[in-house]
C-alpha positions in Angstrom: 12.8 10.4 19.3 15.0 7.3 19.6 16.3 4.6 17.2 18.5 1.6 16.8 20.2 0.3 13.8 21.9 -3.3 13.7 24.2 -5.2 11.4 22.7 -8.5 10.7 24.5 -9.9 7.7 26.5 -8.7 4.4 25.0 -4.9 4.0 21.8 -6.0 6.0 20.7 -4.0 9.2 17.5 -3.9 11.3 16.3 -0.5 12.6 14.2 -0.3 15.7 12.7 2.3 16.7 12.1 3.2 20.5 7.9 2.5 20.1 8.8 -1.0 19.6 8.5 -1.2 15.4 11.3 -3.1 13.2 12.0 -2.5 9.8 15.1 -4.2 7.5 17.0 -2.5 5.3 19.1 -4.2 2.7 21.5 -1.8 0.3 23.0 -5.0 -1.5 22.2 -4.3 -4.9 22.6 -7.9 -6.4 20.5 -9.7 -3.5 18.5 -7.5 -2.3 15.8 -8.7 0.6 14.4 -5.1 1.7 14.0 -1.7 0.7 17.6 0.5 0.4 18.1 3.1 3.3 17.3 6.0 0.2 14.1 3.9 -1.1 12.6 3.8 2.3 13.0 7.9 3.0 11.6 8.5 -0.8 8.6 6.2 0.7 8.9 7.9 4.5 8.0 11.5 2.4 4.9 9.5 0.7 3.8 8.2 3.7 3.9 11.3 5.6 2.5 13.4 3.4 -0.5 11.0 2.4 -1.3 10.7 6.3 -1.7 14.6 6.2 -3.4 15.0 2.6 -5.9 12.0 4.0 -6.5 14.1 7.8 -6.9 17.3 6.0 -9.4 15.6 3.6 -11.5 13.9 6.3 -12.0 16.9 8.6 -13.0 19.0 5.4 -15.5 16.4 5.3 -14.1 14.9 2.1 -15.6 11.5 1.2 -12.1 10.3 0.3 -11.9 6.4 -0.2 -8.8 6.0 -1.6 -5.1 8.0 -1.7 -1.5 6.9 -3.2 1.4 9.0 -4.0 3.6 8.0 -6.5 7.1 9.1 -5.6 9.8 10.1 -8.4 13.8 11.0 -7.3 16.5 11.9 -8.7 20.1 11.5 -7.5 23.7 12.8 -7.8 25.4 11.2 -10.0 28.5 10.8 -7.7 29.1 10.2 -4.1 27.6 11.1 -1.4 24.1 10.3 -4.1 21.5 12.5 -2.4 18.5 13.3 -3.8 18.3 16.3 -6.2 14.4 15.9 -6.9 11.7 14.3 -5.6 8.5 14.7 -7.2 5.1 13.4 -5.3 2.3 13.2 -7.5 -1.2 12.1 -5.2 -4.0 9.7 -6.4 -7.1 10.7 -4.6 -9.8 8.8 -5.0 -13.9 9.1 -3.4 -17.3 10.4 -3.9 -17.8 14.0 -5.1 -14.2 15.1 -4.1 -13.8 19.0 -4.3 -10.5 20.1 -6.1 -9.9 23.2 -4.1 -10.2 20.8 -1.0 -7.7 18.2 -2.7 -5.1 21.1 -3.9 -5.5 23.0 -0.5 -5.1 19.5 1.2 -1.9 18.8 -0.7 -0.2 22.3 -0.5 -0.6 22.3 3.2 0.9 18.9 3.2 4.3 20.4 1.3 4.3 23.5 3.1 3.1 23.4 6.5 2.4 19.4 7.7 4.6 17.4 6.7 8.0 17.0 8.3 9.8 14.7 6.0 9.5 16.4 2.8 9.9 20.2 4.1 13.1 18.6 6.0 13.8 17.3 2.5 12.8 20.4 0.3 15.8 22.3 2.1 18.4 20.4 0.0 16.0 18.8 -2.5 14.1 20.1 -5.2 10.4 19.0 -4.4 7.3 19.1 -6.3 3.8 17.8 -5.9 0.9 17.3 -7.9 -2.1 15.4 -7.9 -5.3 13.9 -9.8 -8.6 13.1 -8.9 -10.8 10.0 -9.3 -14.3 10.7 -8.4 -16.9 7.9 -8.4 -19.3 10.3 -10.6 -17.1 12.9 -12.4 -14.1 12.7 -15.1 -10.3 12.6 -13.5 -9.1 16.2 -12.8 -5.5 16.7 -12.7 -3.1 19.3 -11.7 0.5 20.7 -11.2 0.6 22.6 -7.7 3.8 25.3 -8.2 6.8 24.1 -5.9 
């Protein structure tokens, strides 16, 4: 895997990454016009880890409509400011949505699938959790152990 990172202006820069996609990245705290280089791998861990709870879901034959993950991290409070914890707490959402398929979805996501958060989880606290909203039952929720 390849990238490319580029000054454009004050603490601005472009990453490109070798299959052709561009993302900004802006860490000027007073005029800010894209996500800081921290916020985007807090939202690289969601986005990994929601692609695998989603798969996982599907090919259990889930009938998931819906999945966010809403990320928490802490930092050090002193240079360099790494993360300390990150916590991922997944939104599923769809029709008759099994628990055991939703908590066996997410721990194989944290402990098996997902490269950015078990790349993460070797420095960083990491937790997950999740809820359920099904289109005919009550919300379930629960707090997988880390």
């Amino acid at each position: 895997m390849q990238a490319k990172v580029s000054w454009v202006d004050n603490l601005r820069f472009i990453g490109r990454s070798a299959s052709g996609h561009s993302m900004v990245f802006d860490a000027d705290s007073t005029d800010s016009s894209a996500p800081t280089p921290m916020e985007m791998v807090l939202m690289s861990a969601g986005a990994c880890s929601s692609v695998d709870v989603v798969s996982i879901l599907q090919k259990a034959r889930q009938q998931v409509v819906g999945c966010e993950v809403e990320l928490k991290a802490e930092r050090a409070e002193s240079a360099p400011r790494v993360f300390t914890k990150i916590h991922l707490h997944f939104v599923v959402s769809g029709h008759d949505l099994s628990d055991k398929q939703v908590a066996r979805a997410v721990n194989l996501s944290a402990d098996k699938y997902c490269s950015v958060s078990i790349m993460l989880a070797s420095s960083v606290a990491v937790s997950h959790s999740y809820s359920i909203n099904n289109a005919n039952q009550t919300a379930v929720s629960e707090s997988l152990p880390s």
